[in-house]
ChimeraX commands (.cxc) that place a marker at each C-alpha (Angstrom):
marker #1 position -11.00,2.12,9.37 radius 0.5
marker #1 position -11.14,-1.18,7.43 radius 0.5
marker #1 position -8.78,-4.12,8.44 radius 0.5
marker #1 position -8.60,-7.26,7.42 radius 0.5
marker #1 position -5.67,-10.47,8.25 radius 0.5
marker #1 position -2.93,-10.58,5.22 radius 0.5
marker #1 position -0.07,-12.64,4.34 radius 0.5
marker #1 position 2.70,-10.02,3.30 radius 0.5
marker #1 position 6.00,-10.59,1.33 radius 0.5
marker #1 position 8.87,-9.61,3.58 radius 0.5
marker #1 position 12.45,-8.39,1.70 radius 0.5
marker #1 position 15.17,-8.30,4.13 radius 0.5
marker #1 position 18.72,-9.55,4.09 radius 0.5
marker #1 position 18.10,-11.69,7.03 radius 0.5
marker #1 position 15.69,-13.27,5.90 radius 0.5
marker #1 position 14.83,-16.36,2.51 radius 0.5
marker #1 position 13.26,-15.41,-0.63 radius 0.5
marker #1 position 10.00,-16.58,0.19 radius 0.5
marker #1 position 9.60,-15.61,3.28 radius 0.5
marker #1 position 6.13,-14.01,4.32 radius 0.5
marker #1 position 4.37,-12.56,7.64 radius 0.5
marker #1 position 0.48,-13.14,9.19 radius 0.5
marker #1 position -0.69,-9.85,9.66 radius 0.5
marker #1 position -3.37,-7.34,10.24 radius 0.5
marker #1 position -3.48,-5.51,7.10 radius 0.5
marker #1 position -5.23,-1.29,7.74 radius 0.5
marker #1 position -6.57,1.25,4.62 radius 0.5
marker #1 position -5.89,4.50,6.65 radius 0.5
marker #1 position -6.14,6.58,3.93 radius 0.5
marker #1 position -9.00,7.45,0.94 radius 0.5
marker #1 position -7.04,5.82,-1.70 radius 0.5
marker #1 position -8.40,2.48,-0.67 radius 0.5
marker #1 position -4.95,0.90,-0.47 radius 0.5
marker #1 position -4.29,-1.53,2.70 radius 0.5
marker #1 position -1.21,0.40,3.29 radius 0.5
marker #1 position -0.72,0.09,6.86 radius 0.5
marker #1 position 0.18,-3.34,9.24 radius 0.5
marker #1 position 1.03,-4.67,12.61 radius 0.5
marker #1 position 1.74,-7.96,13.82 radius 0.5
marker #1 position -1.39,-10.36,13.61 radius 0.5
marker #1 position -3.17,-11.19,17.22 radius 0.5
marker #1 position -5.49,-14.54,16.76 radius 0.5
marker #1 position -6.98,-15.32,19.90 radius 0.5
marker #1 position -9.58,-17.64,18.54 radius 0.5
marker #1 position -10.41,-20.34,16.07 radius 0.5
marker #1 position -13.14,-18.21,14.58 radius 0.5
marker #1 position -10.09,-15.16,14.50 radius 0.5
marker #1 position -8.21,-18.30,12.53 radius 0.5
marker #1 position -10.51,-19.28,10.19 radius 0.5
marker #1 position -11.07,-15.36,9.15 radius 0.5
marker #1 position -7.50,-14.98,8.84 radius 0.5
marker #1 position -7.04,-18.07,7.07 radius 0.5
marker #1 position -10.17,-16.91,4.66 radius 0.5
marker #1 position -8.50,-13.95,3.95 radius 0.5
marker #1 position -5.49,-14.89,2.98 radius 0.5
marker #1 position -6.96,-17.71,0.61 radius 0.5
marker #1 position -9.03,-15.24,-0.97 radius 0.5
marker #1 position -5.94,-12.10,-1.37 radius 0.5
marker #1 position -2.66,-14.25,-1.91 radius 0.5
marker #1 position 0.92,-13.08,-0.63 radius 0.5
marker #1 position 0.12,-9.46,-0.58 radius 0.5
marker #1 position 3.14,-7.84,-2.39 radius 0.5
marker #1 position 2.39,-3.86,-2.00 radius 0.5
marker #1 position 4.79,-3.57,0.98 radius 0.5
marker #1 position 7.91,-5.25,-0.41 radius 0.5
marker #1 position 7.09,-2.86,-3.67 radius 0.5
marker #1 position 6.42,0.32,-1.61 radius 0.5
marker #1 position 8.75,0.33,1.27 radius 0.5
marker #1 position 11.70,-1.10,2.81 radius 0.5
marker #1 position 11.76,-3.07,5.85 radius 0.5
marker #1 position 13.93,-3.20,8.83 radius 0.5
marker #1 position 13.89,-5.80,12.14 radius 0.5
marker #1 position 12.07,-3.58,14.93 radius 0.5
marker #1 position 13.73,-3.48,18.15 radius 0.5
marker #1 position 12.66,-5.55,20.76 radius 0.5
marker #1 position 9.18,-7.53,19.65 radius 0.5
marker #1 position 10.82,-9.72,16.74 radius 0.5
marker #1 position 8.96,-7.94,14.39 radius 0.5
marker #1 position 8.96,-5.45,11.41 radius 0.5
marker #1 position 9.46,-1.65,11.18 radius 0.5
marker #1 position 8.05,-0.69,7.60 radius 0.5
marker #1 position 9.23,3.05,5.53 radius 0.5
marker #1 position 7.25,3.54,2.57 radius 0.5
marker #1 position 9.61,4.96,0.00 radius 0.5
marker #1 position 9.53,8.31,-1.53 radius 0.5
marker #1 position 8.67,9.34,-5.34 radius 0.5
marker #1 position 12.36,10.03,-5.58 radius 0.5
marker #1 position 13.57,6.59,-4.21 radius 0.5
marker #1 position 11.56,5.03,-6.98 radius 0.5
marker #1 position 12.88,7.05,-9.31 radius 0.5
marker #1 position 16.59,6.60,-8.35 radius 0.5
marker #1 position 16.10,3.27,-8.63 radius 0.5
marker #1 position 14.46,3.05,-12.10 radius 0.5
marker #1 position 16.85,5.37,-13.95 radius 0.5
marker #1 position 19.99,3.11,-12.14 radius 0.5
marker #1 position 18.80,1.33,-14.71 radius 0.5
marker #1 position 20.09,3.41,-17.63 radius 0.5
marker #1 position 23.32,3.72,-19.96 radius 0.5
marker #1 position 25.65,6.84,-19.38 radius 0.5
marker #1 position 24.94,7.53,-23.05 radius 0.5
marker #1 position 20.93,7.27,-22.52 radius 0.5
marker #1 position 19.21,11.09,-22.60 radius 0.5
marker #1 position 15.41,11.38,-20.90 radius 0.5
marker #1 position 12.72,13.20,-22.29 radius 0.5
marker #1 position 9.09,13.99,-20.79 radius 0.5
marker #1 position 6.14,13.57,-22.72 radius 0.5
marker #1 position 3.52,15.97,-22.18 radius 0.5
marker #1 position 0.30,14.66,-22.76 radius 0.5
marker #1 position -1.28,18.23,-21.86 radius 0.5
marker #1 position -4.35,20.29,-23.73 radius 0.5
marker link #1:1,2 radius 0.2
marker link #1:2,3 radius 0.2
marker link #1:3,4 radius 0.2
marker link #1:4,5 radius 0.2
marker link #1:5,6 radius 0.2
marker link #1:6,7 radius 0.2
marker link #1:7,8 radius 0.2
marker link #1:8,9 radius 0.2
marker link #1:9,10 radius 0.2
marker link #1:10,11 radius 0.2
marker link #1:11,12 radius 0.2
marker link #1:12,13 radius 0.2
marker link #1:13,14 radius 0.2
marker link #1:14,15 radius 0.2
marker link #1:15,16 radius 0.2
marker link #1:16,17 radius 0.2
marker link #1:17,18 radius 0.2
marker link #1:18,19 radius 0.2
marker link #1:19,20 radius 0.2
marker link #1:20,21 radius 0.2
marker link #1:21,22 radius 0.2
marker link #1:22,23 radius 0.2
marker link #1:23,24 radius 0.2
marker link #1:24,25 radius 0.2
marker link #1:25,26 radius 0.2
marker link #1:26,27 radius 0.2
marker link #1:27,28 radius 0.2
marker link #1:28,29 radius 0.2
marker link #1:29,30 radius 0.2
marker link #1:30,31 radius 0.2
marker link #1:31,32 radius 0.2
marker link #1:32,33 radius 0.2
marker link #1:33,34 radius 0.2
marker link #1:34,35 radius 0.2
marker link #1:35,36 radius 0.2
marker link #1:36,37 radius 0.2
marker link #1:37,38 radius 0.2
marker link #1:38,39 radius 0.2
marker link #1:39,40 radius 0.2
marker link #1:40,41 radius 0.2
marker link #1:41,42 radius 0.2
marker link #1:42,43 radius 0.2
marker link #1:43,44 radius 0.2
marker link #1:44,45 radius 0.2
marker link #1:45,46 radius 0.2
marker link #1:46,47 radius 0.2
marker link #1:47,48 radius 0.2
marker link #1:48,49 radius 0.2
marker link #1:49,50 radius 0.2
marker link #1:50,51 radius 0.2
marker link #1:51,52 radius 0.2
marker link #1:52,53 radius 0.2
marker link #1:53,54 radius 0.2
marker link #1:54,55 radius 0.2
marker link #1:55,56 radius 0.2
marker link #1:56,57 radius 0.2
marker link #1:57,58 radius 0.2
marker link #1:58,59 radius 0.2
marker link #1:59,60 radius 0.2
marker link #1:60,61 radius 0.2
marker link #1:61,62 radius 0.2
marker link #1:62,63 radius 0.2
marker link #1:63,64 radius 0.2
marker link #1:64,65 radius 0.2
marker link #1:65,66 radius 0.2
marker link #1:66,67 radius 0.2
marker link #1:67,68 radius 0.2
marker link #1:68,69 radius 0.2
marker link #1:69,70 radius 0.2
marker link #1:70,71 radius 0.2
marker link #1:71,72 radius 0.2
marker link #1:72,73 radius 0.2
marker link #1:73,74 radius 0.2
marker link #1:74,75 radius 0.2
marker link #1:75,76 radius 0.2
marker link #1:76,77 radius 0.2
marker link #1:77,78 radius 0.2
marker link #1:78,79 radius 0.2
marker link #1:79,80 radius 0.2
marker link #1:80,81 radius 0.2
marker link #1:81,82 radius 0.2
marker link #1:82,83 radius 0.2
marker link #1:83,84 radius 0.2
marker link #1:84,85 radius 0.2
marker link #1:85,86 radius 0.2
marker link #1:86,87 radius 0.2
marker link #1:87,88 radius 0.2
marker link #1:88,89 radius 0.2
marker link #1:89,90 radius 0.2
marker link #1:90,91 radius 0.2
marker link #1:91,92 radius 0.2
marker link #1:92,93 radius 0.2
marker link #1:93,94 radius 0.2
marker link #1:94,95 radius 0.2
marker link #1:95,96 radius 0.2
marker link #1:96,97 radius 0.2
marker link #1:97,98 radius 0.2
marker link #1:98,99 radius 0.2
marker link #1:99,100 radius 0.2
marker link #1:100,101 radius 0.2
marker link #1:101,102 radius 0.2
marker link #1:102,103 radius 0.2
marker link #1:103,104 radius 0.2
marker link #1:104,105 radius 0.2
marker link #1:105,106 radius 0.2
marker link #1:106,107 radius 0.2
marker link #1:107,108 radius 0.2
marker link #1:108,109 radius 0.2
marker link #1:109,110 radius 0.2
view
């Protein structure tokens, strides 16, 4: 499993706009994606520099504030993280619409 440190946008009532976490950033599945975290654990100056190198090179890493919802875990004064479902992302987009507004599919089929 690839890791690698990450700086990612956290969107949470309690917290300011631009308010951001160090972590350790996982791709656990084939699509490539870094889509899991935990909190980061630097134990070193070399373990700062690399995390420090890898967040110059990525930027504020945005996927999880996109993809999920996050609430305040219990007890470590961290995050708990909920990817959201197709249908979440869907409710949300057509809130988006007039009453008056009708939806069509396009079928870009054979």
């Amino acid at each position: 499993m690839k890791w690698k440190y990450g700086l990612i946008k956290i969107e949470h009532p309690s917290v300011e706009d631009d308010y951001c976490e160090l972590v350790e950033l996982f791709q656990t599945g084939a699509s490539g994606e870094y889509d899991a975290f935990c909190k980061a654990r630097i134990n070193s100056i070399q373990e700062l520099n690399s995390a420090y190198e890898d967040v110059e090179k990525d930027g504020v890493n945005y996927w999880f504030s996109k993809n999920g919802t996050f609430s305040a875990a219990k007890g470590d004064n961290f995050w708990d993280w909920e990817r959201n479902t197709p249908s979440d992302d869907l409710d949300e987009s057509l809130g988006n619409l007039d009453d008056d507004m009708e939806l069509y599919a396009v079928y870009g089929g054979d």
